[in-house]
One Martini backbone bead per residue (centre of mass of N, CA, C, O) as a GRO file, in nm:
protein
   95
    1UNK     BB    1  -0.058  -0.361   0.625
    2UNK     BB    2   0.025  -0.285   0.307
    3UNK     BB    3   0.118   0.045   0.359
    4UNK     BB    4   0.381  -0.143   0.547
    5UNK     BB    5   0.575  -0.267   0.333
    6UNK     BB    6   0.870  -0.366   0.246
    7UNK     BB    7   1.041  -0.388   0.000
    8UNK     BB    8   1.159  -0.686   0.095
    9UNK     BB    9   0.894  -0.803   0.208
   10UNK     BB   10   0.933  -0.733   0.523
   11UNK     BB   11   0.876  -0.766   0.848
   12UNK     BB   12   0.801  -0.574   1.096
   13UNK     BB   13   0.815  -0.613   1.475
   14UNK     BB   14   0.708  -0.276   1.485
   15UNK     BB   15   0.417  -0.071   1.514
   16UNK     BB   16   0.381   0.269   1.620
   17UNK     BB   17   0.193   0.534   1.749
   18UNK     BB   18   0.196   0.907   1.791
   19UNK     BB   19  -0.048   1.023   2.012
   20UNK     BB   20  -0.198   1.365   2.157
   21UNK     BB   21  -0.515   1.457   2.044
   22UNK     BB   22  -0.439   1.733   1.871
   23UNK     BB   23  -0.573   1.706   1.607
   24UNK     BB   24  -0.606   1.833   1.229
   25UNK     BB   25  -0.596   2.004   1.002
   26UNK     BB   26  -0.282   1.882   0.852
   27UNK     BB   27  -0.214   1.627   0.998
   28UNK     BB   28  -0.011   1.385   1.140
   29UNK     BB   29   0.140   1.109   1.119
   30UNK     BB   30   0.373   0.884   1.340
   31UNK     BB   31   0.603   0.624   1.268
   32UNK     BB   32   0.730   0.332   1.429
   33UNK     BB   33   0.971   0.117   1.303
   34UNK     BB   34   1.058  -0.226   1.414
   35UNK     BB   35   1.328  -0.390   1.344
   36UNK     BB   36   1.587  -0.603   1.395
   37UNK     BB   37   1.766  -0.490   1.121
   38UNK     BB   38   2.020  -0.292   0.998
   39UNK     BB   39   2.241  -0.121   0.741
   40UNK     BB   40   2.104   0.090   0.717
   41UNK     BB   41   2.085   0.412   0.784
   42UNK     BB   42   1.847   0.565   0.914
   43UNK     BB   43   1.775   0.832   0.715
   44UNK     BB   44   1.709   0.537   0.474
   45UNK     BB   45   1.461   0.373   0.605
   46UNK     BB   46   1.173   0.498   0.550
   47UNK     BB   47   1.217   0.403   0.216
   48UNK     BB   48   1.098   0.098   0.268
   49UNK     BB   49   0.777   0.246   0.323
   50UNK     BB   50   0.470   0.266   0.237
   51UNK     BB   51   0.241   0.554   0.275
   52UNK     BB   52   0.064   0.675   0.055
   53UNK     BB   53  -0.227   0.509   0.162
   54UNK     BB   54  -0.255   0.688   0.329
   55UNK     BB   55  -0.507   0.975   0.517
   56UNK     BB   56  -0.233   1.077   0.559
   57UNK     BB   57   0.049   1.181   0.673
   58UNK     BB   58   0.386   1.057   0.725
   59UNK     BB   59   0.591   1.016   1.002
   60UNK     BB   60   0.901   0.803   0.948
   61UNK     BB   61   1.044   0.553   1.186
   62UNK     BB   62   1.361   0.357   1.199
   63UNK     BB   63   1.420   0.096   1.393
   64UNK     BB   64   1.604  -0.122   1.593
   65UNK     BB   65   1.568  -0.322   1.883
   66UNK     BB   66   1.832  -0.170   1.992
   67UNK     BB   67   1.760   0.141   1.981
   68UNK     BB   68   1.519   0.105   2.109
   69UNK     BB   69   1.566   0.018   2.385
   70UNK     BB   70   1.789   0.252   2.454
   71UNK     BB   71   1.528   0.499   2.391
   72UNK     BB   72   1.356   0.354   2.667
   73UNK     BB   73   1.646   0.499   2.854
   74UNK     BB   74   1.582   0.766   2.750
   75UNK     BB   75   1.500   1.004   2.860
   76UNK     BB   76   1.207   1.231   2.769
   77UNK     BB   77   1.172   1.065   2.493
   78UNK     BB   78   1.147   0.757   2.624
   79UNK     BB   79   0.898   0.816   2.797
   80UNK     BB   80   0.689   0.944   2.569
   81UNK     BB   81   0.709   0.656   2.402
   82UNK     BB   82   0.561   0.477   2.682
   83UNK     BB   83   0.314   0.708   2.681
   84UNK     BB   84   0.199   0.760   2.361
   85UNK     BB   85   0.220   0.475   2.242
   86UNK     BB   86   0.048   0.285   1.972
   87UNK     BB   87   0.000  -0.039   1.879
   88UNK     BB   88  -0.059  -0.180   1.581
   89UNK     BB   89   0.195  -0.391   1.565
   90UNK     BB   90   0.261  -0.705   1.624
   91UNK     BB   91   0.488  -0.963   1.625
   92UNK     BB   92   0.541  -1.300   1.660
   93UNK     BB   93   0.669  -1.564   1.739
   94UNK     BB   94   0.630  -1.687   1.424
   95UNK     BB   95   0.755  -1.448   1.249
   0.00000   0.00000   0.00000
């Protein structure tokens, strides 16, 4: 997946994205990004992810492992996060 490796060449945990079925002309893809660690804020994590050479545009969330946890455990986003994403890439146990 050389379209999403990060600035300095480290593999994300995972990456998945979401899905709802009713793309069209103009649509975007989500994805959602999850790192072990980030000392970078939030809303500056997702330029270390080169995502031009996809053939949509995308909207790229990147969480932290901690993060993600908590997020799959709050209310209705949470939920949807759980049944709405599909894993394109999980790293292995020899990370």
């Amino acid at each position: 997946m050389s379209f999403c490796v990060g600035a300095d060449d480290s593999l994300p945990e995972n990456i998945l994205y979401n899905a709802q079925g009713n793309w069209s002309i103009g649509s975007h893809i989500d994805l959602l990004i999850i790192v072990a660690h980030s000392d970078k804020p939030f809303i500056y994590r997702a330029t270390d992810f080169e995502t031009s050479k996809l053939p949509v545009p995308a909207d790229v969330l990147v969480y932290t492992l901690d993060e993600w946890e908590k997020l799959q455990r709050s209310g209705r986003f949470g939920e949807r996060l759980r049944t709405e994403t599909i894993w394109l890439y999980e790293r292995g146990d020899g990370g």
